[in-house]
Backbone as CSV, one residue per row, in Angstrom:
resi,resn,N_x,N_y,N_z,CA_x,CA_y,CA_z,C_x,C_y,C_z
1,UNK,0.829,-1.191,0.000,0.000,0.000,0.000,0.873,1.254,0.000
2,UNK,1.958,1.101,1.071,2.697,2.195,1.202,3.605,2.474,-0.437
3,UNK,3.577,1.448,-1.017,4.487,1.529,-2.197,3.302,2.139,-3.077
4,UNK,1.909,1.542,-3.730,1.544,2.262,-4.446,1.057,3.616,-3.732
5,UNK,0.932,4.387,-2.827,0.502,5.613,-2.811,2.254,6.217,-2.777
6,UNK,3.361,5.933,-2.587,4.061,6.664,-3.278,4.061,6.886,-4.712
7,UNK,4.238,5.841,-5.399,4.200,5.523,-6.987,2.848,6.692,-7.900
8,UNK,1.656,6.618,-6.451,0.499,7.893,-6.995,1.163,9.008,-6.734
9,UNK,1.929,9.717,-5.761,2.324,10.945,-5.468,3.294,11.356,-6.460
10,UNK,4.542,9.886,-6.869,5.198,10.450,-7.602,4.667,10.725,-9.200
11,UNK,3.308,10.388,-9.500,3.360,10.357,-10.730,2.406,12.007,-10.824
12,UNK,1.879,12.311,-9.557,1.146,13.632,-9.335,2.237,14.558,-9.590
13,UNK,3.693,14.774,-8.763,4.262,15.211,-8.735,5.241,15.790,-9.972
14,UNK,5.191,14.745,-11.142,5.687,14.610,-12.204,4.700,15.613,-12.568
15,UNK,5.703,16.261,-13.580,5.181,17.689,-14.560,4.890,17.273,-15.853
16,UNK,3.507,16.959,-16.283,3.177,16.935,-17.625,4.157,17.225,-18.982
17,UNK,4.504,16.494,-19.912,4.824,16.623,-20.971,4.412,17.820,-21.531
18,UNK,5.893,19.140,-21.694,5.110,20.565,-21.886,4.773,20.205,-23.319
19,UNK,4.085,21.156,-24.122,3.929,21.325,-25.535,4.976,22.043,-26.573
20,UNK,5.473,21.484,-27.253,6.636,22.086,-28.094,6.774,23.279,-28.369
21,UNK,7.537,24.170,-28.250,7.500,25.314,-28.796,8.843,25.357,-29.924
22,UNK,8.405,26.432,-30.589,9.566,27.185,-31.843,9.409,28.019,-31.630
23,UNK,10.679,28.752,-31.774,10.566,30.446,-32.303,11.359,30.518,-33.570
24,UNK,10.313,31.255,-34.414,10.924,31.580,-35.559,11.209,33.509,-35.469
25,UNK,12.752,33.554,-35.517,13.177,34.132,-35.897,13.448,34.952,-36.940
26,UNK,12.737,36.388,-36.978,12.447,36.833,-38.437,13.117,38.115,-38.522
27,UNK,13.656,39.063,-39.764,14.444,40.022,-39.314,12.974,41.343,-38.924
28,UNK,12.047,41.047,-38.569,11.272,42.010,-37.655,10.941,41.920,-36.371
29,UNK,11.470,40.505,-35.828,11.667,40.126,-34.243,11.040,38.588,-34.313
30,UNK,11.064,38.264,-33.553,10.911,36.547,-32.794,9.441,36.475,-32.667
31,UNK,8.767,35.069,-33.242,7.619,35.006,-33.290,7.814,33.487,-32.377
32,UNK,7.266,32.907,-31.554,7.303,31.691,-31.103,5.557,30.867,-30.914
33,UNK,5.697,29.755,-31.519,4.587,29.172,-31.249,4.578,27.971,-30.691
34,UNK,3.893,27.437,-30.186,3.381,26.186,-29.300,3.074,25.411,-29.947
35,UNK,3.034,24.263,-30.555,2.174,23.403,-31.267,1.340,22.126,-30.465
36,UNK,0.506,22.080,-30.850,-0.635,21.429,-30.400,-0.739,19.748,-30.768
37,UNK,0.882,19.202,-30.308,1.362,17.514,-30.735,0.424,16.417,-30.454
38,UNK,-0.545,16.777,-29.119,-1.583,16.130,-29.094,-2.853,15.756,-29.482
39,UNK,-3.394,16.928,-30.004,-4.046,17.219,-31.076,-4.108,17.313,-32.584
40,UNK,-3.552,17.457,-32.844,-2.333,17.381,-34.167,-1.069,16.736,-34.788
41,UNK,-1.058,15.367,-34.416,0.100,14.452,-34.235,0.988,14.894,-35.118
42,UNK,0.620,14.613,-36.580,1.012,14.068,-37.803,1.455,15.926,-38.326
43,UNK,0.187,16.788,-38.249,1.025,18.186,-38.916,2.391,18.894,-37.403
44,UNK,2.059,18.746,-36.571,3.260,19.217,-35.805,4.424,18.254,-36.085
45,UNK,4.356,16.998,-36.173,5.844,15.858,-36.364,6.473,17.045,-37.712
46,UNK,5.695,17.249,-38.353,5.962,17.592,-39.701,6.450,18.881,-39.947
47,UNK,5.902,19.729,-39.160,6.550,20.961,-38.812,8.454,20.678,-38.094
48,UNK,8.099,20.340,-37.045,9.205,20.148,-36.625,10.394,19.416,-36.972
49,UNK,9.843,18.336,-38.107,11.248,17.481,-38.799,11.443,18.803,-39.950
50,UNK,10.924,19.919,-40.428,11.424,21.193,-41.270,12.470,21.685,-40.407
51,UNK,11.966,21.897,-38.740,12.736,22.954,-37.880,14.206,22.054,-37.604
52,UNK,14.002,21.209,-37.081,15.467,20.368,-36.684,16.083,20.111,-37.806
53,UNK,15.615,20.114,-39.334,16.607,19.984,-40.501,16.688,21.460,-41.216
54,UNK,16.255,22.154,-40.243,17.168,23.423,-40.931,16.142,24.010,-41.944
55,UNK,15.264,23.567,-42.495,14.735,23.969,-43.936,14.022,24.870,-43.595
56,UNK,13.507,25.708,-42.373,13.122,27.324,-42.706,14.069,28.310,-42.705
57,UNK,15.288,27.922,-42.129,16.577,28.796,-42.272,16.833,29.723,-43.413
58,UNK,16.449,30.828,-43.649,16.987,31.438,-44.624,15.371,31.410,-45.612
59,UNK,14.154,30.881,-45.248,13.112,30.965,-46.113,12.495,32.533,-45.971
60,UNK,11.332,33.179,-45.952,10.296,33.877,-46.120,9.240,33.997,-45.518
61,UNK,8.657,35.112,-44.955,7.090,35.550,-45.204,7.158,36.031,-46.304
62,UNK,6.223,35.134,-46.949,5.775,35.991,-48.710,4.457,36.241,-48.955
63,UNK,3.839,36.163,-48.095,2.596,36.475,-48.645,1.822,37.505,-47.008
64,UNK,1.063,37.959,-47.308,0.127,38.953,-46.411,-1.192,39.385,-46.838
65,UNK,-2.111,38.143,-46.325,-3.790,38.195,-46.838,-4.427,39.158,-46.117
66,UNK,-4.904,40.086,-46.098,-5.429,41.178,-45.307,-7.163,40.996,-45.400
67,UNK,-7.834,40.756,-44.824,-9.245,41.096,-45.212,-9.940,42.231,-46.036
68,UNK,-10.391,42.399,-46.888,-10.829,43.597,-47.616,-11.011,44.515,-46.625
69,UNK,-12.682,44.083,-45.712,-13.220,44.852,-45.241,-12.645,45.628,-43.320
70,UNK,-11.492,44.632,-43.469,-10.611,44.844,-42.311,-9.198,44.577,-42.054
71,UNK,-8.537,45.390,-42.906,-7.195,44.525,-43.417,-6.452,44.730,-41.960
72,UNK,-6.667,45.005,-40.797,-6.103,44.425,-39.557,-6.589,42.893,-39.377
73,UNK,-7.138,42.113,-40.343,-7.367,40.745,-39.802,-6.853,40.064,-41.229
74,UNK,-6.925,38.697,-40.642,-6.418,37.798,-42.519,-5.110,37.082,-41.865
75,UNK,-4.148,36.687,-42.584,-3.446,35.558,-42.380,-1.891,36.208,-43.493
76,UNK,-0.579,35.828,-42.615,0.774,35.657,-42.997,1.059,34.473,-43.482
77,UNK,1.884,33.906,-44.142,2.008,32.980,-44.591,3.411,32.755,-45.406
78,UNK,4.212,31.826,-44.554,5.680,31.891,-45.116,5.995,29.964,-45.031
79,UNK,7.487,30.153,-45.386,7.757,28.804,-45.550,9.000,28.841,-46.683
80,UNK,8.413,27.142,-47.201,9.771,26.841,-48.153,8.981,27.339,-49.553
81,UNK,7.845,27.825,-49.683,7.412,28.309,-50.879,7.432,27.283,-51.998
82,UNK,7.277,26.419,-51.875,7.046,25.158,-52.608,8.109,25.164,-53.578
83,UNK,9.009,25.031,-52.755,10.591,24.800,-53.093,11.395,23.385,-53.068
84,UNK,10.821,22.877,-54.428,11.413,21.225,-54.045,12.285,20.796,-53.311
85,UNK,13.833,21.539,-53.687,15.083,20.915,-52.938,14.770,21.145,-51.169
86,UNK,13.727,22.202,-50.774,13.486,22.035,-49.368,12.640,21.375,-48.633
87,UNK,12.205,20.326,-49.520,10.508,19.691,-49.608,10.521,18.508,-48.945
88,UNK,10.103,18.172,-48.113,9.863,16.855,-47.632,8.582,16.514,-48.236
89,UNK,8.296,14.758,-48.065,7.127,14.783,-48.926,5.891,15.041,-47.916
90,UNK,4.561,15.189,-48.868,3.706,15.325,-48.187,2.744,14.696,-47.361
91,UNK,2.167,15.326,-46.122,1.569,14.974,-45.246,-0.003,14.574,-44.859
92,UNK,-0.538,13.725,-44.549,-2.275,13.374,-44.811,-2.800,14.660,-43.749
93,UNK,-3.692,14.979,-44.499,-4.353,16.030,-43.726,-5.114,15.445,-42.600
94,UNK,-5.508,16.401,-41.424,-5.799,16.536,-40.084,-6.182,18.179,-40.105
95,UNK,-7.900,17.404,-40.419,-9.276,18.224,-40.472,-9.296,18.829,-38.743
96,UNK,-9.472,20.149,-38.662,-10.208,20.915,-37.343,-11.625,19.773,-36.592
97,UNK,-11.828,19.079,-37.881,-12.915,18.305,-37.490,-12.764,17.126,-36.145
98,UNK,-11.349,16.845,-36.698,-11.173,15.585,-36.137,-10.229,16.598,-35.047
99,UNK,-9.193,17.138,-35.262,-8.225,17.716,-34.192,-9.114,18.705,-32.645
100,UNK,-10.449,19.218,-33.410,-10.608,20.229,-32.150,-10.431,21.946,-32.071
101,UNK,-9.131,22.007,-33.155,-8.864,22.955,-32.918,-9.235,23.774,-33.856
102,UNK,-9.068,25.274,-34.050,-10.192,26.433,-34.423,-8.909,27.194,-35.017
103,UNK,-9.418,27.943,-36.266,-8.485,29.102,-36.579,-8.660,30.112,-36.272
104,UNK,-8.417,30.703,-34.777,-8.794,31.833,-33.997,-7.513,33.070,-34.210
105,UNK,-7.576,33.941,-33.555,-6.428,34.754,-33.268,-4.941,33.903,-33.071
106,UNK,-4.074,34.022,-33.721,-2.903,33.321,-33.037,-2.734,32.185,-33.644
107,UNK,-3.353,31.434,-33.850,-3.289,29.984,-34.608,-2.596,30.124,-36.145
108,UNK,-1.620,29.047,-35.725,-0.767,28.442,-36.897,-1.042,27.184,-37.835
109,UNK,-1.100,27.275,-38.800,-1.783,25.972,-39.441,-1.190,26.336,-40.762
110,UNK,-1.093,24.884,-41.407,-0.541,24.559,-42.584,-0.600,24.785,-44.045
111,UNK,-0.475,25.201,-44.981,-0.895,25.874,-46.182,-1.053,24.304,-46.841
112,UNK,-1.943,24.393,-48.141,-1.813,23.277,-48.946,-2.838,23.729,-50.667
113,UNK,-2.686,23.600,-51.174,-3.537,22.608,-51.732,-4.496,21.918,-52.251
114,UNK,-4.680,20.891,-52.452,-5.403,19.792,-52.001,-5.893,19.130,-50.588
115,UNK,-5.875,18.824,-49.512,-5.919,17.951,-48.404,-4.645,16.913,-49.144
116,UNK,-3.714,16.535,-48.415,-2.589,15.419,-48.360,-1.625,15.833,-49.061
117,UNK,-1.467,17.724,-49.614,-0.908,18.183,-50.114,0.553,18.775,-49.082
118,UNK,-0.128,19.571,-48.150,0.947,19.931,-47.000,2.267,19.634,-46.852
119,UNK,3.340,20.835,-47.158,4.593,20.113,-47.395,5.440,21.204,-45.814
120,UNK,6.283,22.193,-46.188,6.609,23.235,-45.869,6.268,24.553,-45.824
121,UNK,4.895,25.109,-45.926,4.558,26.069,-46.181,3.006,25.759,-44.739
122,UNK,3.611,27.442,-44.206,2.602,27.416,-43.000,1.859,28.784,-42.802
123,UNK,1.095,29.227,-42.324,0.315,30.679,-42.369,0.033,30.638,-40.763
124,UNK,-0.396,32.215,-40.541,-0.644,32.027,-39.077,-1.630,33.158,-38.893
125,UNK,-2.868,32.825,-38.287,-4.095,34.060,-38.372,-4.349,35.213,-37.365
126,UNK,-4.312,36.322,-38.094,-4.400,37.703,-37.274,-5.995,37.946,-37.057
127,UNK,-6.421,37.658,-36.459,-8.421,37.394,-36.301,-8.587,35.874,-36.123
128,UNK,-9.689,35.713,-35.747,-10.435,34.364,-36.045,-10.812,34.931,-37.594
129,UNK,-10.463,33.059,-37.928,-10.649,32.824,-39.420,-11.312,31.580,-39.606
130,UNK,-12.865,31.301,-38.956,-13.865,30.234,-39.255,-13.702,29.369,-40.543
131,UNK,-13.678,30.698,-41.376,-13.514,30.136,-42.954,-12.545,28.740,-43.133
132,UNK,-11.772,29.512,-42.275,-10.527,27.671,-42.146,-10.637,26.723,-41.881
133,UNK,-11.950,26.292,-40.670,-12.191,25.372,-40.428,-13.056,24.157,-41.532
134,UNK,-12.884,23.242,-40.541,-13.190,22.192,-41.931,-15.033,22.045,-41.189
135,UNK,-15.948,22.080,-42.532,-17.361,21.615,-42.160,-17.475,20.849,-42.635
136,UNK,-18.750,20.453,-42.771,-19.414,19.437,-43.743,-18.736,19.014,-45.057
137,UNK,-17.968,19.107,-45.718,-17.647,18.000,-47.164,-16.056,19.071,-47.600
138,UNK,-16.261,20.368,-46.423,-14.931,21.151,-46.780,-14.016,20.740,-45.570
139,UNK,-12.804,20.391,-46.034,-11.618,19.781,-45.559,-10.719,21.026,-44.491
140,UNK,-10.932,21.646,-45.055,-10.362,23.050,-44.377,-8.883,22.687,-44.099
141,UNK,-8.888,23.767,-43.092,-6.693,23.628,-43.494,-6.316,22.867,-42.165
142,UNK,-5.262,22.256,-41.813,-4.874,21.746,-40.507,-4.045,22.804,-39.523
143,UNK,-4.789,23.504,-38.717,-4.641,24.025,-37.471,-3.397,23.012,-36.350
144,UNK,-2.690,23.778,-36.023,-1.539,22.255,-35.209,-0.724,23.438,-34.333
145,UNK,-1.413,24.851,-33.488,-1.099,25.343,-32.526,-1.296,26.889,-32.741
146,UNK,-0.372,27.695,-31.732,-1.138,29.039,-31.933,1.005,29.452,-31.483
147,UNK,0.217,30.700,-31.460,1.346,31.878,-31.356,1.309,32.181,-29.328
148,UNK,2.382,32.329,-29.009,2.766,32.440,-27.345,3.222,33.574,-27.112
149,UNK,3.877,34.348,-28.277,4.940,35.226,-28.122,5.211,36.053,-29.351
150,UNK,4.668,37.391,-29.733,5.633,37.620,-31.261,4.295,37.953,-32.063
151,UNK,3.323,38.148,-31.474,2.130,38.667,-32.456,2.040,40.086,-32.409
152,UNK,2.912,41.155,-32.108,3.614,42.427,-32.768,4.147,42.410,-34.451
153,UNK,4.767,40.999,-34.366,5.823,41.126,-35.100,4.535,40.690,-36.739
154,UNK,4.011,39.464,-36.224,2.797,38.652,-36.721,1.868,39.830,-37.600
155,UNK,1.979,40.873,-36.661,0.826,42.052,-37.444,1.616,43.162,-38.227
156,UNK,2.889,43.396,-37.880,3.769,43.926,-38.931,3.992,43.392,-40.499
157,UNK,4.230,42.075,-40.123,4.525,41.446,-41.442,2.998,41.507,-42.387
158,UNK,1.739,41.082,-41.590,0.486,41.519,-41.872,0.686,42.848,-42.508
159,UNK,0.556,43.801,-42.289,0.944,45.010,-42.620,1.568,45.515,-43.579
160,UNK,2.877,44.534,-44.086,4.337,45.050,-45.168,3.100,45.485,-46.257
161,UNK,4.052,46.367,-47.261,3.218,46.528,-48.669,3.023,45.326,-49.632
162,UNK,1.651,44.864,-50.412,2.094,44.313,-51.323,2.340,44.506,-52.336
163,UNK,2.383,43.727,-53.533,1.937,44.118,-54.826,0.773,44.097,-55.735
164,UNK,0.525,44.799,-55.954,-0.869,44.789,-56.597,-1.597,44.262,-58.288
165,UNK,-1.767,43.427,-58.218,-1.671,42.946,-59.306,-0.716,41.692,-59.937
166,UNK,-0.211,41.157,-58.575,0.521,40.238,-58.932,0.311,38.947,-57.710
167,UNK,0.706,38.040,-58.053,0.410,36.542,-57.906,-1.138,35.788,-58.616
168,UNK,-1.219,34.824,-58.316,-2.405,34.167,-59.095,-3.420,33.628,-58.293
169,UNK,-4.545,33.252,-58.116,-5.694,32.795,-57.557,-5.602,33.480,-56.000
170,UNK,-5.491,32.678,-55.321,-5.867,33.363,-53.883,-4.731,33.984,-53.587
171,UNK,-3.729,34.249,-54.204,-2.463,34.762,-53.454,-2.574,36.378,-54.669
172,UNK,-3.654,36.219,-55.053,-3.274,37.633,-56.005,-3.718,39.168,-54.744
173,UNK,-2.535,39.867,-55.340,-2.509,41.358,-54.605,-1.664,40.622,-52.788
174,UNK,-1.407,40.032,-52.675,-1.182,39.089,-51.263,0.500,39.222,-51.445
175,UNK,1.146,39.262,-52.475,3.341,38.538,-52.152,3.035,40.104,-51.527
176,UNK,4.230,39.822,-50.598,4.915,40.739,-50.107,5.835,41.426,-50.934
177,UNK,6.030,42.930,-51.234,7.018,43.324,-51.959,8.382,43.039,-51.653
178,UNK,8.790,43.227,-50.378,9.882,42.976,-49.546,9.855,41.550,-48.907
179,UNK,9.788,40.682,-48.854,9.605,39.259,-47.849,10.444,40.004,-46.841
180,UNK,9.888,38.880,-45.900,10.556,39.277,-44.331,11.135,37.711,-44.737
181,UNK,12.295,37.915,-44.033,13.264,37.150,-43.739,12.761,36.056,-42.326
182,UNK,13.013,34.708,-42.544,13.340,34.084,-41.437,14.585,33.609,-41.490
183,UNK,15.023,34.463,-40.188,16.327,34.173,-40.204,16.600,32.241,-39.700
184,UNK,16.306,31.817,-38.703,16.507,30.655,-38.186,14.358,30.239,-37.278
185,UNK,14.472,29.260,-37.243,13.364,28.078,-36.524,14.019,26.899,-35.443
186,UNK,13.928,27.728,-34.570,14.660,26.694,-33.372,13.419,25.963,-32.259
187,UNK,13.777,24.912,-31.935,13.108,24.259,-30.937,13.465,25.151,-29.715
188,UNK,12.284,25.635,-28.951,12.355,26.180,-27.466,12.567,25.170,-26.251
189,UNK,13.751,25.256,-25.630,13.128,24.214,-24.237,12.585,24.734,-23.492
């Protein structure tokens, strides 16, 4: 008895498995996010085998979706820019449906596609952005954590100028004239 109510205290005592963090490092300051590994198995593994092999080092924010009717809200969106030599292959999607999680203020989630498209390319939302979530027969994008730290920086890059009249389908009037730089993507302990 005396052995299992230690064995209960020590396992009370034990500190939960924290949740991963990154900070990505950008030349407009440090953005760090949390990812949501429990909820999101398969798109956070996937994020993070980019960060420990280096492949956002030296990538981009290139794009800055602003809402028409409120361009303080909308979504950043950087990465390897569908840059083969930085490409790992792609990942099965993980619907909001099944994960839980919501594209609110702060939330980071995966660019794609198709669904099972998801390679290196990630966006992160300045507002709740419902639209993202997955409903009924729409797949929506995979949500896999939020922002902790660095949503100054998040609404600057929001902000840069774009170009007008340039890129194609949903990214038109959206590249950044200037990309912001990520400098490095490090694991936080």
């Amino acid at each position: 008895m005396l052995r299992l109510l230690t064995l209960i205290l020590a396992l009370i005592a034990t500190p939960a498995l924290a949740a991963p963090r990154v900070a990505i490092k950008t030349t407009l300051g440090t953005i760090v996010v949390e990812l949501a590994d429990k909820q999101a198995p398969i798109t956070s593994k996937n994020f993070l085998h980019y960060v420990e092999a280096g492949k956002f080092d030296g990538t981009t924010f290139y794009r800055a979706a602003r809402s028409p009717s409120a361009p303080q809200f909308g979504l950043i969106q950087g990465g390897i820019d569908h840059n083969m030599r930085r490409a790992f292959f792609s990942i099965d999607h993980e619907p909001t449906s099944k994960t839980g999680l919501k594209h609110v203020d702060g939330t980071i989630s995966m660019a794609r596609n198709a669904p099972g498209t998801a390679m290196g390319d990630f966006f992160i939302c300045v507002g709740a952005q419902p639209s993202l979530d997955a409903r009924g027969d729409y797949p929506g994008y995979a949500a896999f954590g939020h922002v902790v730290s660095g949503m100054g920086v998040v609404k600057k890059i929001l902000a840069a100028p774009t170009w007008i009249g340039r890129g194609r389908g949903a990214m038109k009037n959206q590249v950044i004239k200037q990309r912001i730089r990520i400098i490095s993507a490090r694991r936080v302990k």
